[in-house]
Backbone and ligand atoms as CSV (ligand in chain L), in Angstrom:
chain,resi,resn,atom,element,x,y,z
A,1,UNK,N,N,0.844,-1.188,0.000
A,1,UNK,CA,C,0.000,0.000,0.000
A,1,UNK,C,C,0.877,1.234,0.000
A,2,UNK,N,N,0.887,2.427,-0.683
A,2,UNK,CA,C,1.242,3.448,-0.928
A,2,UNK,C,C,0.678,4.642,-0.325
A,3,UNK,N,N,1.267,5.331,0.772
A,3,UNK,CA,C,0.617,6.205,1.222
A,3,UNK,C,C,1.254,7.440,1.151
A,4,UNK,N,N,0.786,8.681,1.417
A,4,UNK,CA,C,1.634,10.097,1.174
A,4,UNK,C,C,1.327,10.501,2.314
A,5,UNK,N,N,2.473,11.436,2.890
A,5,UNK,CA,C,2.563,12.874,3.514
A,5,UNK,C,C,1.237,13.535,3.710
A,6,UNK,N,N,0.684,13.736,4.601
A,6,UNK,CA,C,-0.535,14.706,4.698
A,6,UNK,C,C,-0.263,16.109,4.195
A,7,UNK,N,N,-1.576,16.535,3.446
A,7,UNK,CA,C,-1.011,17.761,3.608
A,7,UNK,C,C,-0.385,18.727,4.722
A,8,UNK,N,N,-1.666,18.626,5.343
A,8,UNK,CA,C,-1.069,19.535,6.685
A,8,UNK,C,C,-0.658,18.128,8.036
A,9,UNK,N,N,0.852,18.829,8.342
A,9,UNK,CA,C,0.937,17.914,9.374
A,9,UNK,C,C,0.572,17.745,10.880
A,10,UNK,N,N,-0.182,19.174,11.143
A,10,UNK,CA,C,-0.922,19.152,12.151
A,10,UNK,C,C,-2.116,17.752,12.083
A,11,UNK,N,N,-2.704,17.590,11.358
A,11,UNK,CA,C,-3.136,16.281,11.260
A,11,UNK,C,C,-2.775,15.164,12.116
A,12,UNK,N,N,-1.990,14.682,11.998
A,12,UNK,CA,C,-1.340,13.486,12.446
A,12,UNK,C,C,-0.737,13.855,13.634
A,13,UNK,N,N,-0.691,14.852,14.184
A,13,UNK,CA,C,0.439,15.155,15.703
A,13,UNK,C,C,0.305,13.854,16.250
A,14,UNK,N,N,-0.186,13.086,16.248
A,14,UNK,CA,C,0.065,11.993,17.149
A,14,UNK,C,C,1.725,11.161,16.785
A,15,UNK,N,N,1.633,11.236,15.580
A,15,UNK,CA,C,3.164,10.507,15.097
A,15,UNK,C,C,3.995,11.653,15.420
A,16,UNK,N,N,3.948,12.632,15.891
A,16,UNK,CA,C,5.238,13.518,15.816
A,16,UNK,C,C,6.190,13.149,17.330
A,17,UNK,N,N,7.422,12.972,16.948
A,17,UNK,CA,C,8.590,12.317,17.808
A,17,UNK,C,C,8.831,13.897,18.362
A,18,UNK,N,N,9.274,14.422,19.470
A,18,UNK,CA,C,9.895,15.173,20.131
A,18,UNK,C,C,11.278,14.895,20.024
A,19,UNK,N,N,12.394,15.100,19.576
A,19,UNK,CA,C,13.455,14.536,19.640
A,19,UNK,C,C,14.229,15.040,21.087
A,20,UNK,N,N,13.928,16.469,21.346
A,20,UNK,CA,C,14.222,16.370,22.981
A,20,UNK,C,C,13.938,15.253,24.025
A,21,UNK,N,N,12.728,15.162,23.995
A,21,UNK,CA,C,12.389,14.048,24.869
A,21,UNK,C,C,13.048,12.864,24.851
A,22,UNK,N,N,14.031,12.673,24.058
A,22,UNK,CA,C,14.661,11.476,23.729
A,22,UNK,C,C,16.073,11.671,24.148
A,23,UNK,N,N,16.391,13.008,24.617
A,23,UNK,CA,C,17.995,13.093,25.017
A,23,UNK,C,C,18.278,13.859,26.785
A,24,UNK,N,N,19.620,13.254,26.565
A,24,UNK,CA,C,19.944,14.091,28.057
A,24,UNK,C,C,19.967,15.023,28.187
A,25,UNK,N,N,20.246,15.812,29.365
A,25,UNK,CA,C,20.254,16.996,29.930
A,25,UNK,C,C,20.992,18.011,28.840
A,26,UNK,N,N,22.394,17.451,28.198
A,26,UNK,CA,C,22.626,18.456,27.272
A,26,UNK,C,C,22.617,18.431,25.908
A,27,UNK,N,N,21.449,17.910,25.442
A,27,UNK,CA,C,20.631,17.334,24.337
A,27,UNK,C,C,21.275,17.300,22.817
A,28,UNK,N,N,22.728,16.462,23.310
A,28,UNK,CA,C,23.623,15.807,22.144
A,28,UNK,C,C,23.830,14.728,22.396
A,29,UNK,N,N,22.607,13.845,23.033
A,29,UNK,CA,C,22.656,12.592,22.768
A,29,UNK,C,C,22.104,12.017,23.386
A,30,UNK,N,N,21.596,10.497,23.762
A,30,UNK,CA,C,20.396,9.933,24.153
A,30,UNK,C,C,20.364,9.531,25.783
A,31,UNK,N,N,18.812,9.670,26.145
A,31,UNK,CA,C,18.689,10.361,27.971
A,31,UNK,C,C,19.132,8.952,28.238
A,32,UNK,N,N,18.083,7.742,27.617
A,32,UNK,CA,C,18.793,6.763,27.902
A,32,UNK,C,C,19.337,5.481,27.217
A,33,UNK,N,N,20.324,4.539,27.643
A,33,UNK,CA,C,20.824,3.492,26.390
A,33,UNK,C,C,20.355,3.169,25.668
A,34,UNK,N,N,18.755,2.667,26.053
A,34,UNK,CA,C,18.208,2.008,24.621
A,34,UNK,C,C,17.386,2.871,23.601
A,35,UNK,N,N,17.606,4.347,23.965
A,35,UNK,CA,C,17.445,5.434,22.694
A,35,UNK,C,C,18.472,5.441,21.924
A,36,UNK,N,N,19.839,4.861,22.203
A,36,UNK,CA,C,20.944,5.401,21.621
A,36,UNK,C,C,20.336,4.972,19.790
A,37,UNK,N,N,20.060,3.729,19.314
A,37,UNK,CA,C,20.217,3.724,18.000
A,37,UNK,C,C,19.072,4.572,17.245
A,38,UNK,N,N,18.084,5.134,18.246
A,38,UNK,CA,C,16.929,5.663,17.585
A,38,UNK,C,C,16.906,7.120,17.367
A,39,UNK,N,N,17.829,7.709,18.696
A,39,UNK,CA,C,18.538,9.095,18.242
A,39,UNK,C,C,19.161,9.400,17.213
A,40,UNK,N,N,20.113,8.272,17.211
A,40,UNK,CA,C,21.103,7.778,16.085
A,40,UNK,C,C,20.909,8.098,14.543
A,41,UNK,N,N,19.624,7.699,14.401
A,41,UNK,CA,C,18.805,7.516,13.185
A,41,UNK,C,C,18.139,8.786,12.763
A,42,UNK,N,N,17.202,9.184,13.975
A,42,UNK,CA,C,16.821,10.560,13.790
A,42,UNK,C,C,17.925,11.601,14.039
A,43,UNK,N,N,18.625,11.553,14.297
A,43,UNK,CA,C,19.922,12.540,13.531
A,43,UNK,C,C,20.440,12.518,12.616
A,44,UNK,N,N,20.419,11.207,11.622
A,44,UNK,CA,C,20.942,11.303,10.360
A,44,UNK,C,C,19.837,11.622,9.637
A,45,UNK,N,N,18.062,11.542,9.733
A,45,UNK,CA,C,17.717,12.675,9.515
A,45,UNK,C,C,17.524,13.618,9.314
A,46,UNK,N,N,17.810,14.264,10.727
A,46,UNK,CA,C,17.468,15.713,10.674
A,46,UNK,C,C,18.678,16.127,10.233
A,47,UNK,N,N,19.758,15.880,9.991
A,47,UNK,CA,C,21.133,16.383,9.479
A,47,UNK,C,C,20.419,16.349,7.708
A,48,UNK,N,N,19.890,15.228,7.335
A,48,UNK,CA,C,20.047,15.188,5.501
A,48,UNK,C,C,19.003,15.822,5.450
A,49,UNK,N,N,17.814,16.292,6.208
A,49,UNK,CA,C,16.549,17.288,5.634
A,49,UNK,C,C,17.410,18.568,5.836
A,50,UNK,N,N,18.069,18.816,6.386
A,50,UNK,CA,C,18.326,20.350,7.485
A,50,UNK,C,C,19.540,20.737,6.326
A,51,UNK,N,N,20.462,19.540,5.932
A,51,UNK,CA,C,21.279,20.140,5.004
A,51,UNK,C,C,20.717,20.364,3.225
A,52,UNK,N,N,19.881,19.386,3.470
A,52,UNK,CA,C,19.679,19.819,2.029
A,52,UNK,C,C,18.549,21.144,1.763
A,53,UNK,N,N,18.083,21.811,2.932
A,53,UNK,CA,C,16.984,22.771,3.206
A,53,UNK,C,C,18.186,24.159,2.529
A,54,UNK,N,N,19.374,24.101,3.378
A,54,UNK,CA,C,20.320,25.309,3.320
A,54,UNK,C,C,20.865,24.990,1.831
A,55,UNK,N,N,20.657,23.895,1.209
A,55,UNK,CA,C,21.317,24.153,-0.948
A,55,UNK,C,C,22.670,23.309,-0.648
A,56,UNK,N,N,22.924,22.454,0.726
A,56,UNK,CA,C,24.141,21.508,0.027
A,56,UNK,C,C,23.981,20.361,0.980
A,57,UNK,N,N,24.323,19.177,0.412
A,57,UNK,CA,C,23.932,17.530,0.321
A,57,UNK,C,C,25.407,17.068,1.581
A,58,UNK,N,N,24.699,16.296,2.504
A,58,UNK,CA,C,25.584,15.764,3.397
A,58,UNK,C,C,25.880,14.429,2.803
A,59,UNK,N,N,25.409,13.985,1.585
A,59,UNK,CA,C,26.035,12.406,1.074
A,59,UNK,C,C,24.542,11.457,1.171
A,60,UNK,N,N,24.953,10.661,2.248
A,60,UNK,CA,C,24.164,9.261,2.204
A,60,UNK,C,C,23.073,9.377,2.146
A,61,UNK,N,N,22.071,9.170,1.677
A,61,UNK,CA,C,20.432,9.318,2.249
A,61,UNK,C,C,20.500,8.537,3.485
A,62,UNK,N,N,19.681,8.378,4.600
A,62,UNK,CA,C,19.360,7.698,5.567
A,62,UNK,C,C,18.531,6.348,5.108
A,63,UNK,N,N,18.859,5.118,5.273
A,63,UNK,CA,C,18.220,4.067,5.032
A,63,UNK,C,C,17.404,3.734,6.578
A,64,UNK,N,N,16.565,2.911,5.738
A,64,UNK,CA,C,15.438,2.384,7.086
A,64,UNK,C,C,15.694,1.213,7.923
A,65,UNK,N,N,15.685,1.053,9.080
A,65,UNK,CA,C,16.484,0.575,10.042
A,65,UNK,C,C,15.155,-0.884,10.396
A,66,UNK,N,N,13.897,-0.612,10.146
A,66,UNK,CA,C,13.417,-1.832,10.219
A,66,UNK,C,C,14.121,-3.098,9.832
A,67,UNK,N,N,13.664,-3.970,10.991
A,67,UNK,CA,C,14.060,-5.521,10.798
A,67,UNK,C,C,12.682,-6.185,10.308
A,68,UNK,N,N,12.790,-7.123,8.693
A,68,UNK,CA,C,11.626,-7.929,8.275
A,68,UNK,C,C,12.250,-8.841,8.455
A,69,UNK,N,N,11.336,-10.093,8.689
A,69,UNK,CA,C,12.793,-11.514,8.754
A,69,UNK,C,C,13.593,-11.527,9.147
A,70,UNK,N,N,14.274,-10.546,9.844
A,70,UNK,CA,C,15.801,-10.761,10.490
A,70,UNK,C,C,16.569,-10.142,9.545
A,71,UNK,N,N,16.163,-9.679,8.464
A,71,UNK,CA,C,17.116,-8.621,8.284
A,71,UNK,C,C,17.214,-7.085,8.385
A,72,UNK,N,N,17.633,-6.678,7.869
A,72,UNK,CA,C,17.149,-4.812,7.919
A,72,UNK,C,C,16.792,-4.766,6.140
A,73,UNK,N,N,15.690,-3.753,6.564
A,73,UNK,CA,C,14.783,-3.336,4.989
A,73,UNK,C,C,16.069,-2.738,4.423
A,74,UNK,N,N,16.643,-1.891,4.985
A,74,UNK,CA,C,17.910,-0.955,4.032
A,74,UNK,C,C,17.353,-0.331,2.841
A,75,UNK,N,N,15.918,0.367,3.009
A,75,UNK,CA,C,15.362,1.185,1.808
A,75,UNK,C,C,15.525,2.395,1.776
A,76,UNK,N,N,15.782,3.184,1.628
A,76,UNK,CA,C,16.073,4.247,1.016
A,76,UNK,C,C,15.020,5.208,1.601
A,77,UNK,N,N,15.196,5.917,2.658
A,77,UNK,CA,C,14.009,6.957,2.992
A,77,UNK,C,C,13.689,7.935,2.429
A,78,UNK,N,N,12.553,8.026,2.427
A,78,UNK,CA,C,11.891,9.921,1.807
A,78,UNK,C,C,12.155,10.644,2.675
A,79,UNK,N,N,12.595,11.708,3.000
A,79,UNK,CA,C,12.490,12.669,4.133
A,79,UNK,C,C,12.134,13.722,3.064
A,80,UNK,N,N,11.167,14.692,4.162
A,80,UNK,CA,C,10.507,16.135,3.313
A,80,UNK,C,C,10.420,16.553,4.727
A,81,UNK,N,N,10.764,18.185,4.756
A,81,UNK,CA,C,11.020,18.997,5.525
A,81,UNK,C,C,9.869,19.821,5.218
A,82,UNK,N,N,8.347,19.758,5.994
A,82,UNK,CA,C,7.477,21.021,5.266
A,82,UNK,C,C,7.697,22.343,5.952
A,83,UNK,N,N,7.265,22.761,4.692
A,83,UNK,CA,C,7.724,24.883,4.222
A,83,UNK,C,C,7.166,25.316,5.890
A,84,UNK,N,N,8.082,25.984,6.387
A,84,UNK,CA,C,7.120,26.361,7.556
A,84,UNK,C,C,6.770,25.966,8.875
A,85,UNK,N,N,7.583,24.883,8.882
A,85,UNK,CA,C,7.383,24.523,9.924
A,85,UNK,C,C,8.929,23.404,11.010
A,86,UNK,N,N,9.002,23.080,11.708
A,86,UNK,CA,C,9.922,22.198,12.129
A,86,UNK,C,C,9.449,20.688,11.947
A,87,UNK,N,N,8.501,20.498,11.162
A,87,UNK,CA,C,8.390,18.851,10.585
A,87,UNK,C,C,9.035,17.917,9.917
A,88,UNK,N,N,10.115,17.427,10.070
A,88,UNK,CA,C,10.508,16.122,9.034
A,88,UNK,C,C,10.090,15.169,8.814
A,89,UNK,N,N,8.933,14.587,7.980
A,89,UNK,CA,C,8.329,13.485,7.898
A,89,UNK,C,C,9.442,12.562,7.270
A,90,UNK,N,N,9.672,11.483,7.352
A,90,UNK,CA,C,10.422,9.836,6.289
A,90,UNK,C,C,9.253,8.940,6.467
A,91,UNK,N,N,9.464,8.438,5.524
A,91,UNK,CA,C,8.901,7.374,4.774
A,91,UNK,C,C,9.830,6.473,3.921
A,92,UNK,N,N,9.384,5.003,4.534
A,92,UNK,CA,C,10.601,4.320,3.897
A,92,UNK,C,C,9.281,3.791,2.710
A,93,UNK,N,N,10.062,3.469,1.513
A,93,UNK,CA,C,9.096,3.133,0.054
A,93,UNK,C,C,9.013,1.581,0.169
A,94,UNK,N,N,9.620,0.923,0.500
A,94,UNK,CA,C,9.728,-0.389,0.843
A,94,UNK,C,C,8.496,-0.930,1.647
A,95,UNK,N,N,9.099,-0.845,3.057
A,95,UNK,CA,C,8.337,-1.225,4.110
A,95,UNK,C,C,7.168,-0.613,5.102
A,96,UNK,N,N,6.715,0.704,4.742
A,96,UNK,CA,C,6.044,1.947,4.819
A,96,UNK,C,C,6.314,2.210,6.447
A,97,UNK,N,N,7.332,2.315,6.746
A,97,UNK,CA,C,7.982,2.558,8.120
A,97,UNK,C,C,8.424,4.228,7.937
A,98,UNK,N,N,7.432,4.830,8.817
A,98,UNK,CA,C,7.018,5.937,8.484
A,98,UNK,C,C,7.046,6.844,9.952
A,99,UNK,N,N,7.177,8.237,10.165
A,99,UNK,CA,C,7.237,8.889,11.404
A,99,UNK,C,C,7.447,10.893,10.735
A,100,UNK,N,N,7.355,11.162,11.993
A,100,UNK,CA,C,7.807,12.726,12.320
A,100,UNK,C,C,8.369,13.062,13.415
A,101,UNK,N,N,9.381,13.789,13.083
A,101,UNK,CA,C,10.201,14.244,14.036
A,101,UNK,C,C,10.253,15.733,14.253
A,102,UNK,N,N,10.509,16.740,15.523
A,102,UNK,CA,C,10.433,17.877,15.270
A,102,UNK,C,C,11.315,17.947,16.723
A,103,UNK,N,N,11.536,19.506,17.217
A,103,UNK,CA,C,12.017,19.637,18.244
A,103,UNK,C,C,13.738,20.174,18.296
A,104,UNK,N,N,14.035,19.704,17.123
A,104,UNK,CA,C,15.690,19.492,16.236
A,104,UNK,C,C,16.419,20.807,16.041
A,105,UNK,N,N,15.632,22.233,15.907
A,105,UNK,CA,C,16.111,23.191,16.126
A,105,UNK,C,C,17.089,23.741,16.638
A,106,UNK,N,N,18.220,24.093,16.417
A,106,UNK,CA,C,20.061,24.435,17.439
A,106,UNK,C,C,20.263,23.225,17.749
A,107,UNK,N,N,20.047,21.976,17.400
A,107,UNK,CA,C,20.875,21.095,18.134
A,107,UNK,C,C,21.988,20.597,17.201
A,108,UNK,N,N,22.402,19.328,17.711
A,108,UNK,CA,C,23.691,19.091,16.593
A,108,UNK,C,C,23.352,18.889,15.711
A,109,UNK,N,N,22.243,18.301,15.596
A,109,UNK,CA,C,22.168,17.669,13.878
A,109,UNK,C,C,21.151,18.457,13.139
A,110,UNK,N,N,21.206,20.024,13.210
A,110,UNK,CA,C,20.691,20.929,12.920
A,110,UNK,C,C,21.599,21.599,12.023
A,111,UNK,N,N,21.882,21.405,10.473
A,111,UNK,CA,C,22.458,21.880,9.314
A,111,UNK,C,C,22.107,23.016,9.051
A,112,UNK,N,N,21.003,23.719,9.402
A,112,UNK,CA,C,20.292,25.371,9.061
A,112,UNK,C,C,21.264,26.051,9.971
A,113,UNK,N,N,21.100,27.463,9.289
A,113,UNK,CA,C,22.334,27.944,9.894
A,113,UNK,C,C,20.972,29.202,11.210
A,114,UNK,N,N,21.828,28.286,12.100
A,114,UNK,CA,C,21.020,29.214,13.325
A,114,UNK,C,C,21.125,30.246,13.846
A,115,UNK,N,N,22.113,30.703,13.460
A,115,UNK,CA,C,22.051,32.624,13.331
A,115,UNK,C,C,21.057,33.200,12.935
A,116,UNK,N,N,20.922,33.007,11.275
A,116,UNK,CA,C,19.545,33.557,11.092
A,116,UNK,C,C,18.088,32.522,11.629
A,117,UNK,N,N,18.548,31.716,11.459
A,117,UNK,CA,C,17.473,30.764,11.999
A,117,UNK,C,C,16.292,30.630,11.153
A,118,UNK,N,N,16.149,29.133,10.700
A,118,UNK,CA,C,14.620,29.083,9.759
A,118,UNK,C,C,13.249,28.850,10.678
A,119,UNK,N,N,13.826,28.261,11.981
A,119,UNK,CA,C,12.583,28.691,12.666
A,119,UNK,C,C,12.743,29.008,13.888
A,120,UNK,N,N,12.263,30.209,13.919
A,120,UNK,CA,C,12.632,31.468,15.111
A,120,UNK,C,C,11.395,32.181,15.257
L,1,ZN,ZN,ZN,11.822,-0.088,5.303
């Protein structure tokens, strides 16, 4: 089944990840051990939406970390950053392993340049 991006992502707030809520006190990295690979992931994220938002490419796309069968899908994620807002939706095309993340603003894996700041 093939599904899309809502338009508006207020819609769905229920899927939206806080990525703070997921880290320690000085929120470069995970509050606790068994966040570590899921931070992990949503930072290579928010690094490839955030860099390619500012006009230059950090390399890898982020692949999807689901296990089918015991292996990992390794598909190729969609990430879209909507206009306006701090939303990164992915979508893997494969296995429809799908989420939102927000919250990502000044942190490390924040590629926008936060001086001027895209969302301020
Ligand atoms: Zn997948």
């Amino acid at each position: 089944m093939v599904t899309h991006p809502p338009a508006n992502p207020r819609d769905i707030s229920m899927w939206v990840i806080d990525i703070r809520h997921w880290l320690d006190e000085t929120l470069t990295g995970p509050g606790l051990p068994q966040l570590k690979f899921k931070v992990k992931k949503l930072g290579e994220i928010i690094t490839y939406a955030t860099s390619a938002e500012v006009g230059f490419s950090v390399g890898t796309q982020p692949v999807c970390w689901r296990r089918t069968n015991r292996k990992p899908c390794g598909g190729g994620l969609e990430i879209e950053l909507f206009p306006g807002t701090d939303h990164i939706h992915w979508q893997c095309p494969i296995c429809g392993n799908e989420g939102m993340v927000t919250g990502w603003g000044g942190l490390i894996w924040d590629m926008s340049d936060s001086e001027s700041g895209l969302f301020h």
